[in-house]
Chimera marker file (.cmm) of the C-alpha trace (Angstrom):
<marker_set name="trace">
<marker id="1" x="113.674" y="94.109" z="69.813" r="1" g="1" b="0" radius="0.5"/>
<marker id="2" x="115.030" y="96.310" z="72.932" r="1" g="1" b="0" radius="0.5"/>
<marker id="3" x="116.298" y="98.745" z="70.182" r="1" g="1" b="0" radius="0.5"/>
<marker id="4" x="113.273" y="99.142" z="68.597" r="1" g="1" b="0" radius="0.5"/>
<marker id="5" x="111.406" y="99.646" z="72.046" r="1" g="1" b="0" radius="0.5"/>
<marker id="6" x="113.780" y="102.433" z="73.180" r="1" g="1" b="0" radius="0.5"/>
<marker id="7" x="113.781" y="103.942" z="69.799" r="1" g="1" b="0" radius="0.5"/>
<marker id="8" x="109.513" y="104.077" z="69.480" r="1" g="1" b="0" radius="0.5"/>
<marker id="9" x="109.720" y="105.490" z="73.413" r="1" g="1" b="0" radius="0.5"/>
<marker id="10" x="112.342" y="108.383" z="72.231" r="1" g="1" b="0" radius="0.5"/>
<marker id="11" x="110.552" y="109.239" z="68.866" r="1" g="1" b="0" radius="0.5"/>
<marker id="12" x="108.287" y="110.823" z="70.751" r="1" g="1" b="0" radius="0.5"/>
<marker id="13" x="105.560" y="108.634" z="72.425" r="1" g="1" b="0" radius="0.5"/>
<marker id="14" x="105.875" y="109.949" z="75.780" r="1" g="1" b="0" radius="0.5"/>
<marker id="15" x="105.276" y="108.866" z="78.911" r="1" g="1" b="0" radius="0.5"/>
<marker id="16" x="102.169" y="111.164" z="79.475" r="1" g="1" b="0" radius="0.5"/>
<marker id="17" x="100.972" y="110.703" z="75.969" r="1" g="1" b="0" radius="0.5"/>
<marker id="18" x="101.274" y="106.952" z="75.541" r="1" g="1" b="0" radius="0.5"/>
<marker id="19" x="98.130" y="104.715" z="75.023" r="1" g="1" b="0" radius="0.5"/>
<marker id="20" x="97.844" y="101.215" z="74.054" r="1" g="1" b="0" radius="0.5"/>
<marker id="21" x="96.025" y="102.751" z="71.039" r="1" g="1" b="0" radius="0.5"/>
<marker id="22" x="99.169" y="104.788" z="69.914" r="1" g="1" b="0" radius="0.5"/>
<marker id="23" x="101.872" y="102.063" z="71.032" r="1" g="1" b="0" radius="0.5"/>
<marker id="24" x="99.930" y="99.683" z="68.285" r="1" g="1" b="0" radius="0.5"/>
<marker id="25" x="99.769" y="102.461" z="66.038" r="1" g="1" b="0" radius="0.5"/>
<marker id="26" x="103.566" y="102.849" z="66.298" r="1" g="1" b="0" radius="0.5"/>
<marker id="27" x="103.983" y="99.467" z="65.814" r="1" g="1" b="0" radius="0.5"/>
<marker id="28" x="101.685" y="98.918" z="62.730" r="1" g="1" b="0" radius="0.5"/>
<marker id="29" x="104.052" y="101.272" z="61.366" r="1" g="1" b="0" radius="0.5"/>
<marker id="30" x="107.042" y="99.195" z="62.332" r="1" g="1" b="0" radius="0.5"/>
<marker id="31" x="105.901" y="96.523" z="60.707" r="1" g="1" b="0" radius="0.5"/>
<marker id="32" x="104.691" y="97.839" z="57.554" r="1" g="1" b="0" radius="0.5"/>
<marker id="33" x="108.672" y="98.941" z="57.521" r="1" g="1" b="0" radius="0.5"/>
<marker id="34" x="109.893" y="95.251" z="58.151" r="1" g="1" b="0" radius="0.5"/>
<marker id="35" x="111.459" y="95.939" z="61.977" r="1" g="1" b="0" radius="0.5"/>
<marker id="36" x="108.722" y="93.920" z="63.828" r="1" g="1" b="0" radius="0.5"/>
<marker id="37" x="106.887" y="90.993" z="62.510" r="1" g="1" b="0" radius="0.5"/>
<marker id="38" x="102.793" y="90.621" z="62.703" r="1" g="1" b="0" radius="0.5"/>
<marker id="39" x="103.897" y="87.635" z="64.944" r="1" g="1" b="0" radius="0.5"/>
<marker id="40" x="105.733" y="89.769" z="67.437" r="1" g="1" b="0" radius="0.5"/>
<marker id="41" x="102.897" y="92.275" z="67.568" r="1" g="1" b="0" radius="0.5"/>
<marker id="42" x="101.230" y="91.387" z="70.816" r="1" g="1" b="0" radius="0.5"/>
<marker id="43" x="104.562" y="90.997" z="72.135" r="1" g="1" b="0" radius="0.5"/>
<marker id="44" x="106.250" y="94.166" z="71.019" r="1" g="1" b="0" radius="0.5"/>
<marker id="45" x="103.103" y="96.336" z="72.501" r="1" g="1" b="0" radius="0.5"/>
<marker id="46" x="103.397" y="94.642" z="75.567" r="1" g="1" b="0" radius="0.5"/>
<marker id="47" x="106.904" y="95.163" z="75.929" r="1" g="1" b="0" radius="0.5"/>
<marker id="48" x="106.771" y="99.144" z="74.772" r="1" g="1" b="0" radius="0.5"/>
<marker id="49" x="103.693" y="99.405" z="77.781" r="1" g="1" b="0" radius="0.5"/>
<marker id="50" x="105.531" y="97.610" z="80.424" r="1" g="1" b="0" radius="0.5"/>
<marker id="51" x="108.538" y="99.661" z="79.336" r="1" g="1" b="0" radius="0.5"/>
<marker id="52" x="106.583" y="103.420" z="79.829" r="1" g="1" b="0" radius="0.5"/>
<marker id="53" x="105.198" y="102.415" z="82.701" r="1" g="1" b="0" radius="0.5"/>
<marker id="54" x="108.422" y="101.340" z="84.295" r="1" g="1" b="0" radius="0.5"/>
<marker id="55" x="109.713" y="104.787" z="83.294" r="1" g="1" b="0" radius="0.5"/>
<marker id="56" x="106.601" y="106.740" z="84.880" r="1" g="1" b="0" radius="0.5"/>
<marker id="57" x="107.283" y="105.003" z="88.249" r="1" g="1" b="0" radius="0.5"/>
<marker id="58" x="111.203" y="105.557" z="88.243" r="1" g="1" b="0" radius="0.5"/>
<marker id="59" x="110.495" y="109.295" z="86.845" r="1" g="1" b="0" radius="0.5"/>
<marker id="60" x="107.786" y="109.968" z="89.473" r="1" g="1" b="0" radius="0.5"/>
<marker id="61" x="110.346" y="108.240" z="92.564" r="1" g="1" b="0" radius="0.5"/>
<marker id="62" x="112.554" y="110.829" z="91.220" r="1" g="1" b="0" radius="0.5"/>
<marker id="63" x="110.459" y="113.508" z="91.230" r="1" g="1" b="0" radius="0.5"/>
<marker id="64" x="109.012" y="112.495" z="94.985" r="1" g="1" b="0" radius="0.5"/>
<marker id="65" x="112.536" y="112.253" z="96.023" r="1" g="1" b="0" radius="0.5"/>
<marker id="66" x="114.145" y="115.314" z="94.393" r="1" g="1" b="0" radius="0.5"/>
<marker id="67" x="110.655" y="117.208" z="96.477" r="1" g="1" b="0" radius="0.5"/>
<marker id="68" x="111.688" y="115.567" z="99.678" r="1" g="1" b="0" radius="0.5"/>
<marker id="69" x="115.224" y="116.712" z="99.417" r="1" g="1" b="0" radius="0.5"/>
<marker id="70" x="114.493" y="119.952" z="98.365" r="1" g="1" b="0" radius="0.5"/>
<marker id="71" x="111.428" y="120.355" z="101.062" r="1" g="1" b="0" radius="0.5"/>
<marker id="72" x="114.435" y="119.535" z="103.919" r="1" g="1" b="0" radius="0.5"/>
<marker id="73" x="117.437" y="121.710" z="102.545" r="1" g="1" b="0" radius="0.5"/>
<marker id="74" x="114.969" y="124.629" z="102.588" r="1" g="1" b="0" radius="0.5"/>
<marker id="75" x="113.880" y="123.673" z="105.974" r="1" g="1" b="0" radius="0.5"/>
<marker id="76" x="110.010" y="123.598" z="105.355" r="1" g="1" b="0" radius="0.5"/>
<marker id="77" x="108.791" y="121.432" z="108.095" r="1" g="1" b="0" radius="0.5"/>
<marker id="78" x="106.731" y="118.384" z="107.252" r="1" g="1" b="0" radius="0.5"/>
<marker id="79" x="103.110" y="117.052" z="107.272" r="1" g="1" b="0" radius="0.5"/>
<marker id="80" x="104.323" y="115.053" z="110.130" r="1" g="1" b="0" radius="0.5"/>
<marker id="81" x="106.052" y="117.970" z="111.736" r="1" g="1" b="0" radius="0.5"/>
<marker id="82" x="103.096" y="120.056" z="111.410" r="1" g="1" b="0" radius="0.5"/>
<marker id="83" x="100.766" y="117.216" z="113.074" r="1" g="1" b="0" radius="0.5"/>
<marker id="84" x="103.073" y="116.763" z="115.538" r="1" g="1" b="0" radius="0.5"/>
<marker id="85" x="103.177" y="120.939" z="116.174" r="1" g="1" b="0" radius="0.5"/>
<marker id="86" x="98.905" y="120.744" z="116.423" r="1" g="1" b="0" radius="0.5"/>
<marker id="87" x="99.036" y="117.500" z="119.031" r="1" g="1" b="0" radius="0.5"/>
<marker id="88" x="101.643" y="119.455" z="121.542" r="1" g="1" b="0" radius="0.5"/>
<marker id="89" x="99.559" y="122.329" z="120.915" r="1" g="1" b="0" radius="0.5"/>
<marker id="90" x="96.516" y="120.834" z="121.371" r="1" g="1" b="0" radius="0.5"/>
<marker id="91" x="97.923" y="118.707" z="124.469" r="1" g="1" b="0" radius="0.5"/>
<marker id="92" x="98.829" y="122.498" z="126.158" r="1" g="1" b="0" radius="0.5"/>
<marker id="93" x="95.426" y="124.079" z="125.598" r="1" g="1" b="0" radius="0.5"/>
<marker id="94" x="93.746" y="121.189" z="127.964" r="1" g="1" b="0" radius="0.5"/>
<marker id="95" x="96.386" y="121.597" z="129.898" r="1" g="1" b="0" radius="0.5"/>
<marker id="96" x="95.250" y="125.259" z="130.142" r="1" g="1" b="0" radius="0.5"/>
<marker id="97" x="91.944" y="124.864" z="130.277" r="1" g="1" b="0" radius="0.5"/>
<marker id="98" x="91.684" y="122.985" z="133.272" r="1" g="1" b="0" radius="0.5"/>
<marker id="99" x="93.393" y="125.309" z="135.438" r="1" g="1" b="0" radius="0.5"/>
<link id1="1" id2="2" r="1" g="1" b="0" radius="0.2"/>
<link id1="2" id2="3" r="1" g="1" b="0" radius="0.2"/>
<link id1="3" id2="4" r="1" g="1" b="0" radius="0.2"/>
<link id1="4" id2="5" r="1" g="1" b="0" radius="0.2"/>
<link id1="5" id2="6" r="1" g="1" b="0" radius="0.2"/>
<link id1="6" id2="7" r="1" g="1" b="0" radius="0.2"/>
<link id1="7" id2="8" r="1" g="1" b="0" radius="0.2"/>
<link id1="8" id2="9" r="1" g="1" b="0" radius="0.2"/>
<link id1="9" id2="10" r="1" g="1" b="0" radius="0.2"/>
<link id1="10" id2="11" r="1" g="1" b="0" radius="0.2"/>
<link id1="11" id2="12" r="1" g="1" b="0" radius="0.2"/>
<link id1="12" id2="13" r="1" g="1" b="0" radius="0.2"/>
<link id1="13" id2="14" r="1" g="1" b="0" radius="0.2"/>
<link id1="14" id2="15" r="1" g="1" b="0" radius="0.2"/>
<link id1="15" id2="16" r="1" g="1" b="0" radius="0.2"/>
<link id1="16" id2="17" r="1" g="1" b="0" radius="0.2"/>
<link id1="17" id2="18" r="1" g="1" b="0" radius="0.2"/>
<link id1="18" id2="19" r="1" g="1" b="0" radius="0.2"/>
<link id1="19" id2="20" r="1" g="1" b="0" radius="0.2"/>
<link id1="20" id2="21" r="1" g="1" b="0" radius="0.2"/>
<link id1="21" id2="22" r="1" g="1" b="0" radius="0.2"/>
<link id1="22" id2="23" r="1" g="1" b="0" radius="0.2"/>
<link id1="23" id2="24" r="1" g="1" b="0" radius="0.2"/>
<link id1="24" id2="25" r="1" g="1" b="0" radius="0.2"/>
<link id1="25" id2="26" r="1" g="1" b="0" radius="0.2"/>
<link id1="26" id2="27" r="1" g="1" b="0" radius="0.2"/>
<link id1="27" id2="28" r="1" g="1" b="0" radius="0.2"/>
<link id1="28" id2="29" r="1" g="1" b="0" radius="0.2"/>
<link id1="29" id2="30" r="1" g="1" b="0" radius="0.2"/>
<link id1="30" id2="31" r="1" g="1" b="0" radius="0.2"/>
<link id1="31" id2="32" r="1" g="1" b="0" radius="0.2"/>
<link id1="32" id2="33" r="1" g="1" b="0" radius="0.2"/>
<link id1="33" id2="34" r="1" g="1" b="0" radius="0.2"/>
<link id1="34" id2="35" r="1" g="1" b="0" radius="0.2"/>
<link id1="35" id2="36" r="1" g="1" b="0" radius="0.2"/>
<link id1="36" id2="37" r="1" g="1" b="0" radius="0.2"/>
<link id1="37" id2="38" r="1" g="1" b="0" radius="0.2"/>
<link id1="38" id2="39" r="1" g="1" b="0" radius="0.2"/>
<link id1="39" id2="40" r="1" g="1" b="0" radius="0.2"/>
<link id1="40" id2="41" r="1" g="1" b="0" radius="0.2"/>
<link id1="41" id2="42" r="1" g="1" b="0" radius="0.2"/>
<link id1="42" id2="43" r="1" g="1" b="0" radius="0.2"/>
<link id1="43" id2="44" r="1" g="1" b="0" radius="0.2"/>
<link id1="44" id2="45" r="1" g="1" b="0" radius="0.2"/>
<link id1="45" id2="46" r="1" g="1" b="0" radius="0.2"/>
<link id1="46" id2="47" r="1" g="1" b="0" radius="0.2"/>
<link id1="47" id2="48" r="1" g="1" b="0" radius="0.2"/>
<link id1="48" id2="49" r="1" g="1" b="0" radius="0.2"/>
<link id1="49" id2="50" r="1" g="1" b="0" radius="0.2"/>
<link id1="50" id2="51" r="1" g="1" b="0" radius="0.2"/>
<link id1="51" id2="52" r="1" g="1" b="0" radius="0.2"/>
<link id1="52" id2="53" r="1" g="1" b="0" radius="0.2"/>
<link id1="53" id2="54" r="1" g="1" b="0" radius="0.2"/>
<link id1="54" id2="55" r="1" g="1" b="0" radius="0.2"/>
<link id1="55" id2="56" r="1" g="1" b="0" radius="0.2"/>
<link id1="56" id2="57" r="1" g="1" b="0" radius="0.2"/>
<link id1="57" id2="58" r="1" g="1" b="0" radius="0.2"/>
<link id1="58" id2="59" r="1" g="1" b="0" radius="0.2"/>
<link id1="59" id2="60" r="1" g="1" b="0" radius="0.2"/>
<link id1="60" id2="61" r="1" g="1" b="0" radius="0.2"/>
<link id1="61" id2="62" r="1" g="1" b="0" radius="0.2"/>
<link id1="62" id2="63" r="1" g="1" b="0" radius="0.2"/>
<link id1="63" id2="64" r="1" g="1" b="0" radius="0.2"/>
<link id1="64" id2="65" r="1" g="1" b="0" radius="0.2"/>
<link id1="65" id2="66" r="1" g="1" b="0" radius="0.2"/>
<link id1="66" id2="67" r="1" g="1" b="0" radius="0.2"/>
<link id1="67" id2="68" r="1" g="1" b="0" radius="0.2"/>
<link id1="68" id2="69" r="1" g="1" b="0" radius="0.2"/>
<link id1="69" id2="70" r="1" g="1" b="0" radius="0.2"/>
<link id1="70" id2="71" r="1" g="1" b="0" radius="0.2"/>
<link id1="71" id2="72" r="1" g="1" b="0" radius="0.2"/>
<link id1="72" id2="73" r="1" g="1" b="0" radius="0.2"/>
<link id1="73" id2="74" r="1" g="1" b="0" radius="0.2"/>
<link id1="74" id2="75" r="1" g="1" b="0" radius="0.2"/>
<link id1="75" id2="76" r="1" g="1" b="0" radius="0.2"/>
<link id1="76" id2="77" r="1" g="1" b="0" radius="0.2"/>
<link id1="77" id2="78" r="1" g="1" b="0" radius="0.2"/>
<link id1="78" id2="79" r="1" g="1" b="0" radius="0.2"/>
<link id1="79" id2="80" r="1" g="1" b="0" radius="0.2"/>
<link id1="80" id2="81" r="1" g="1" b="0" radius="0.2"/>
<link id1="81" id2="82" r="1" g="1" b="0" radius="0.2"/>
<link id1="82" id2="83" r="1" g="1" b="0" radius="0.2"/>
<link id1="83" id2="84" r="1" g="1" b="0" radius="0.2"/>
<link id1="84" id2="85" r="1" g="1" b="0" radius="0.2"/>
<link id1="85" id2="86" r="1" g="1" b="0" radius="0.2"/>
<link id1="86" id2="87" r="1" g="1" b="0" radius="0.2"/>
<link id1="87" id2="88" r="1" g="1" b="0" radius="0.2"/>
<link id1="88" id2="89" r="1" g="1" b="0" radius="0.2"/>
<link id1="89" id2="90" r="1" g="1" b="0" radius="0.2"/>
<link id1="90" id2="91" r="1" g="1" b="0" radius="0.2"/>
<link id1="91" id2="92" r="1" g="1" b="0" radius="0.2"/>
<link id1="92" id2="93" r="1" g="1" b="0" radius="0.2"/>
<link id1="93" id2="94" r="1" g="1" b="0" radius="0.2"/>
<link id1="94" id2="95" r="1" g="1" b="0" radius="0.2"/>
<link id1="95" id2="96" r="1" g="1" b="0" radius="0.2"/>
<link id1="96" id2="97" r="1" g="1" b="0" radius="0.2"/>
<link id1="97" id2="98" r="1" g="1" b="0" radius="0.2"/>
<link id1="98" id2="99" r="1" g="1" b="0" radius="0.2"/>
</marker_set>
């Protein structure tokens, strides 16, 4: 069953692409060719869901990570480096303005 899951995921479904309505599809066809029973149906969409959206969170961690890395080796400061920039400076214009 694994096989089949990975298979119907590389053949083109997609992460982006995927709906419950086109993982049944896919598997209608896989059972009108004899890999999945009518029994494992409910099953085998479940599985092929849970599967693409385990892959969308590792692929977007990825993505979020390879950013962060890339954001510090270029030496772009941060959201919290910027907020931290506007406090100081906003700390030394009272400081200014009440001499």
């Amino acid at each position: 069953m694994l096989d089949i899951i990975k298979k119907s995921i590389y053949l083109g479904l997609g992460a982006a692409t995927a709906t419950k309505e086109k993982v049944e599809t896919l598997v209608d066809e896989l059972i009108e060719k004899g890999q999945v029973t009518r029994e494992q149906k409910a099953s085998a969409v479940k599985d092929i869901l849970d599967r693409i959206e385990k892959e969308e969170k590792e692929l977007s961690d990825k993505i979020k990570s390879t950013v962060e890395k890339t954001i510090a080796e270029v030496g772009l400061p941060s959201k919290k480096d910027i907020q931290e920039l506007k406090d100081r400076l906003e700390a030394l214009e009272k400081k200014m303005g009440s001499k």
